[in-house]
C-alpha positions as CSV (number, residue, x, y, z in Angstrom):
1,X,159.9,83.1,105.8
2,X,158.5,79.6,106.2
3,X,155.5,80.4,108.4
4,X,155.0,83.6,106.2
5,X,154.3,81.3,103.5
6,X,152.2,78.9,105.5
7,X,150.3,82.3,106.4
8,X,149.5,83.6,102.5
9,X,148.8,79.8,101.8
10,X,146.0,79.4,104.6
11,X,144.8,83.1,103.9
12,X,144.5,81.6,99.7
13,X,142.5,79.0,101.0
14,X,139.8,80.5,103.0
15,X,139.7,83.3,99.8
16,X,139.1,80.5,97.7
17,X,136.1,78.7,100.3
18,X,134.4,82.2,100.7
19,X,134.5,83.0,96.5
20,X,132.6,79.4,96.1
21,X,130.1,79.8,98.6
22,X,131.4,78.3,101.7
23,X,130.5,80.8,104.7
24,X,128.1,83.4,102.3
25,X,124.6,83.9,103.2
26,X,122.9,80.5,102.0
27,X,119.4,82.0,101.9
28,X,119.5,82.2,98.3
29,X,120.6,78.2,97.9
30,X,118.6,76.9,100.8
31,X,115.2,75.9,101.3
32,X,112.2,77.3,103.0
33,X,109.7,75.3,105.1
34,X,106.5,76.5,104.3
35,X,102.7,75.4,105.3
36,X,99.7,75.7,103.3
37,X,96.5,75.7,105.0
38,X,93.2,75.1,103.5
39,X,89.8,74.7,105.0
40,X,90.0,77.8,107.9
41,X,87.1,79.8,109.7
42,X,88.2,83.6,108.2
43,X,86.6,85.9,110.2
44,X,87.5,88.8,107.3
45,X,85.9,87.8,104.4
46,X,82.5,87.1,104.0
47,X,81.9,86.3,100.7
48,X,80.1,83.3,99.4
49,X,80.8,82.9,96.6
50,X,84.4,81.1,97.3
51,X,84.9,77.8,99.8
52,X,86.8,78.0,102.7
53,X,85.9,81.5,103.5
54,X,82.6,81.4,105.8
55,X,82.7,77.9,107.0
56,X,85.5,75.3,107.8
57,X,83.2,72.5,105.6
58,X,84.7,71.6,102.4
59,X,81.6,70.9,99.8
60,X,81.1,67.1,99.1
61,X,82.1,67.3,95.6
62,X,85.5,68.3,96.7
63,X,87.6,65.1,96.3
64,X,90.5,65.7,95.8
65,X,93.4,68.9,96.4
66,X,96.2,69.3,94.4
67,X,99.6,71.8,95.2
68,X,101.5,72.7,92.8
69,X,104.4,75.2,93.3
70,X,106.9,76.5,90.8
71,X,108.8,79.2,89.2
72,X,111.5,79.4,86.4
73,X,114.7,78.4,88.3
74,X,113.4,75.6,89.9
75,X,111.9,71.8,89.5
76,X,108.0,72.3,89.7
77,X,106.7,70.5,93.2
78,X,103.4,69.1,93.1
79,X,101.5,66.9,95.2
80,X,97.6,65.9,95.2
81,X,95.9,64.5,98.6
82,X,92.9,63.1,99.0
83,X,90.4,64.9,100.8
84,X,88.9,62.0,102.6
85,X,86.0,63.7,104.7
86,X,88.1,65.8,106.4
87,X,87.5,69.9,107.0
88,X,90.7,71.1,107.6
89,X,93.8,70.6,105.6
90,X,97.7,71.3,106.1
91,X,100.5,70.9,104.0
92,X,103.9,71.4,104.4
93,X,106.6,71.6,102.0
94,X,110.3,72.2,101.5
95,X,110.6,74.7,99.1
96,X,113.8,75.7,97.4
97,X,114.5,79.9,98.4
98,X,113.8,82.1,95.9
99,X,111.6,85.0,94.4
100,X,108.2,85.2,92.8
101,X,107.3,81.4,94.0
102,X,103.9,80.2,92.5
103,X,101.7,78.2,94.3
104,X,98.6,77.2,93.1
105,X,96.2,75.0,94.9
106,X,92.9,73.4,93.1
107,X,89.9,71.5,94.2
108,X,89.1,68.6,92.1
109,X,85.5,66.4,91.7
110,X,85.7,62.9,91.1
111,X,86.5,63.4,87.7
112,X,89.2,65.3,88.0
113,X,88.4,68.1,86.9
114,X,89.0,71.6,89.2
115,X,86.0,73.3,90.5
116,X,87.5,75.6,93.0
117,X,91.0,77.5,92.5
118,X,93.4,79.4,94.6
119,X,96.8,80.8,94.0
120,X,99.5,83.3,95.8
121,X,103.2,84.3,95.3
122,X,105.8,84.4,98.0
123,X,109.5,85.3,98.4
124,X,111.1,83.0,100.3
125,X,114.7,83.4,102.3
126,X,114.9,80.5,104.6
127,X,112.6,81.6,107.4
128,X,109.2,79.1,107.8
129,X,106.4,80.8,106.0
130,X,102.5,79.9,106.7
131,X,100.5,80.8,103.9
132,X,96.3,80.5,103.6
133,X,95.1,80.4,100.6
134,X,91.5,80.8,99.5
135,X,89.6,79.0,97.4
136,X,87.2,80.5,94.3
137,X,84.7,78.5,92.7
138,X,85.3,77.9,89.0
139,X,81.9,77.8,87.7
140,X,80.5,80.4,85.4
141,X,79.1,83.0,88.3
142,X,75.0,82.4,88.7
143,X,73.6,85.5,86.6
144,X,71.1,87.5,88.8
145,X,68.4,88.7,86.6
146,X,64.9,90.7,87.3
147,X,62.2,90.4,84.5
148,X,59.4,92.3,85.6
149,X,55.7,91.9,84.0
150,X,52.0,92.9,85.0
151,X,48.9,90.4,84.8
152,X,46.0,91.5,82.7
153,X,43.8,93.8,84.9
154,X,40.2,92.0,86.4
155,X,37.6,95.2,86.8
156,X,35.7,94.4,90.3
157,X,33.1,96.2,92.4
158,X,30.7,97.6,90.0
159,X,33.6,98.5,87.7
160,X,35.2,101.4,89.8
161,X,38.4,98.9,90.7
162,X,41.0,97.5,88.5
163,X,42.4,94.2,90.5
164,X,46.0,93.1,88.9
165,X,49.5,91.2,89.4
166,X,53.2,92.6,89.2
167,X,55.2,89.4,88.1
168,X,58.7,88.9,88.9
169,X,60.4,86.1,86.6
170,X,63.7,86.8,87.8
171,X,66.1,85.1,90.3
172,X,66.6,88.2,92.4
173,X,63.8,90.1,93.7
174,X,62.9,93.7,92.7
175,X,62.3,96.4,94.9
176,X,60.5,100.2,94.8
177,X,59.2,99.5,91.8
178,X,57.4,101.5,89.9
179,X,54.0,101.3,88.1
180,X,51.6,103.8,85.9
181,X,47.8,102.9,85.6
182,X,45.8,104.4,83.1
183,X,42.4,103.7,82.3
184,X,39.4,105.5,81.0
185,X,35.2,105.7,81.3
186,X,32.7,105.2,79.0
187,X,33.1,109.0,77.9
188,X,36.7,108.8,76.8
189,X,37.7,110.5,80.2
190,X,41.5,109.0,80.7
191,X,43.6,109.0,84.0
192,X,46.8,108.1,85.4
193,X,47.8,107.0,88.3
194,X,51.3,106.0,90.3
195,X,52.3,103.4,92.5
196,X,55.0,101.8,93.9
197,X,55.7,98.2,94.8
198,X,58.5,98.4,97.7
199,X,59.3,94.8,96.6
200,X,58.6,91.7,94.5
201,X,60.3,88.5,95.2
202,X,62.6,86.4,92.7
203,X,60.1,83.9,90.9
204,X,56.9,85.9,92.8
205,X,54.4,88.4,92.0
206,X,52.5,91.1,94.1
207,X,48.8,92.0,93.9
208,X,47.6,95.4,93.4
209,X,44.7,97.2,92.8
210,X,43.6,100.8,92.1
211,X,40.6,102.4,92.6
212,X,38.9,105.1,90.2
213,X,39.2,108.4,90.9
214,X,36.1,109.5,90.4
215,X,32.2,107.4,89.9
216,X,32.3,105.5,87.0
217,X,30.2,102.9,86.3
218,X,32.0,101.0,83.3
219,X,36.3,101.2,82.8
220,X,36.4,100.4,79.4
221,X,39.8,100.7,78.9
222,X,43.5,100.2,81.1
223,X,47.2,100.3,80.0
224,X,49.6,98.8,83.2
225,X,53.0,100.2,82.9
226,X,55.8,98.6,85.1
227,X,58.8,100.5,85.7
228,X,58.1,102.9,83.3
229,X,61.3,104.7,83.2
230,X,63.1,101.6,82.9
231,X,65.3,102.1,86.2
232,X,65.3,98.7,86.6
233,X,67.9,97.0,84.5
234,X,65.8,93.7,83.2
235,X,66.4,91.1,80.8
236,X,63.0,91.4,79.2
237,X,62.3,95.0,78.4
238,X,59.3,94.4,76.3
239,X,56.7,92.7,78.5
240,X,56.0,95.5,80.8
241,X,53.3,96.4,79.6
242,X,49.4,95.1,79.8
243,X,46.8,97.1,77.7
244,X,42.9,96.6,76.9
245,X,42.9,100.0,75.4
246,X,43.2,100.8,71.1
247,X,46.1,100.3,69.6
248,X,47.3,104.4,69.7
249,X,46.8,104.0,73.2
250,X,48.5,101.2,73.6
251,X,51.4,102.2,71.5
252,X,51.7,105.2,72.8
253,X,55.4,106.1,75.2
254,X,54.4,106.5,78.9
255,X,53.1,109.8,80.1
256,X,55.3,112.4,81.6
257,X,52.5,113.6,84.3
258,X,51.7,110.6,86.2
259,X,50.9,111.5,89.7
């Protein structure tokens, strides 16, 4: 009876150890070991907009990273490290186990403030973890813009060619574009013709010049149309015209038969 009771005792015991905790899984209660790295060659993406994606060279402005992990049901880690010249960093940290753990890593200028931004979530269990995270620039993103605009026409050889310029004011360049000429003779006689530019570089221009269908010894008048059926989404839709002509003519909506 005596060594039963030693028994149920010793059996109470190790029901007690296992209800608190004693030989569960500690996955949920332990920590995690997990390395950031920053700074890696990624032979996926190719975007440039983002550091740390095409080349292992942190910019010079970088001073500065700061880590900073958290979620709800635990103390928030962070840590900042000076970037100190060099082009490849790796942190590690001990990291309670858990779900749905934030970690957010930011690029800071001298100033302090963050001018490239990164973040991922991981579940974590106990096993190491190595994590790469990917830096984006925080700037407003550069707008690429076309503004498209023609030069006034110069009339040259004995007035049978109209010599002019297709401007590009933008900081992206524009290709197949296309242009109407009219112009007309002394008689009133008008034509159109078509061209198109196959490209015009950001900030450039491209010369162009059409000759006269037919002997004429004086072109009175010209109306240059770029992109006429505004294809071409611009910033300045009102400057692409240039006109010598009356004001009808110069008025008037681009013609629907232009070779």
């Amino acid at each position: 009876m005596k060594k039963l009771l030693i028994l149920w005792s010793i059996l109470g015991l190790a029901i007690i150890y296992i209800s608190c905790g004693g030989s569960g899984d500690s996955s949920s209660s332990g920590m995690t070991k997990v390395t950031i790295n920053l700074g890696e060659r990624s032979a996926i993406s190719k975007e440039k907009s983002g550091i740390f994606k095409e080349t292992a060279t942190i910019p010079a402005e970088v001073v500065s990273i700061r880590f900073t992990i958290s979620a709800p049901d635990m103390v928030t880690i962070q840590k900042v490290i000076e970037v100190a010249e060099r082009t490849v960093i790796s942190e590690t940290f001990e990291i309670p186990n858990g779900q749905n753990r934030l970690i957010v890593v930011e690029a800071l200028d001298a100033r302090g403030n963050v001018i490239y931004r990164g973040e991922t979530t991981i579940n974590l269990t106990g096993s190491a973890v190595t994590v790469r995270i990917i830096l984006e620039s925080t700037a407003p993103p550069v707008i690429e813009y076309v503004d498209l605009f023609p030069s006034d026409a110069v009339i040259e050889n004995d007035a049978t060619v109209l010599s002019f310029q297709i401007n590009n004011s933008g900081n992206v360049a524009a290709d197949n574009v296309l242009v109407y000429v009219l112009y007309a003779d002394w008689y009133g006689i008008s034509t159109c013709e078509s061209l198109t530019v196959p490209s015009i570089p950001a900030g450039g221009s491209v010369s162009q010049s059409i000759r006269a269908s037919y002997p004429v010894y004086m072109i009175n008048d010209y109306k240059i149309i770029v992109d006429p059926q505004n294809t071409i989404l611009e910033t300045n839709e009102d400057n692409n015209v240039a006109c010598a002509w009356d004001l009808d003519h110069c008025n008037a909506p681009p013609p629907t038969n232009c070779p």
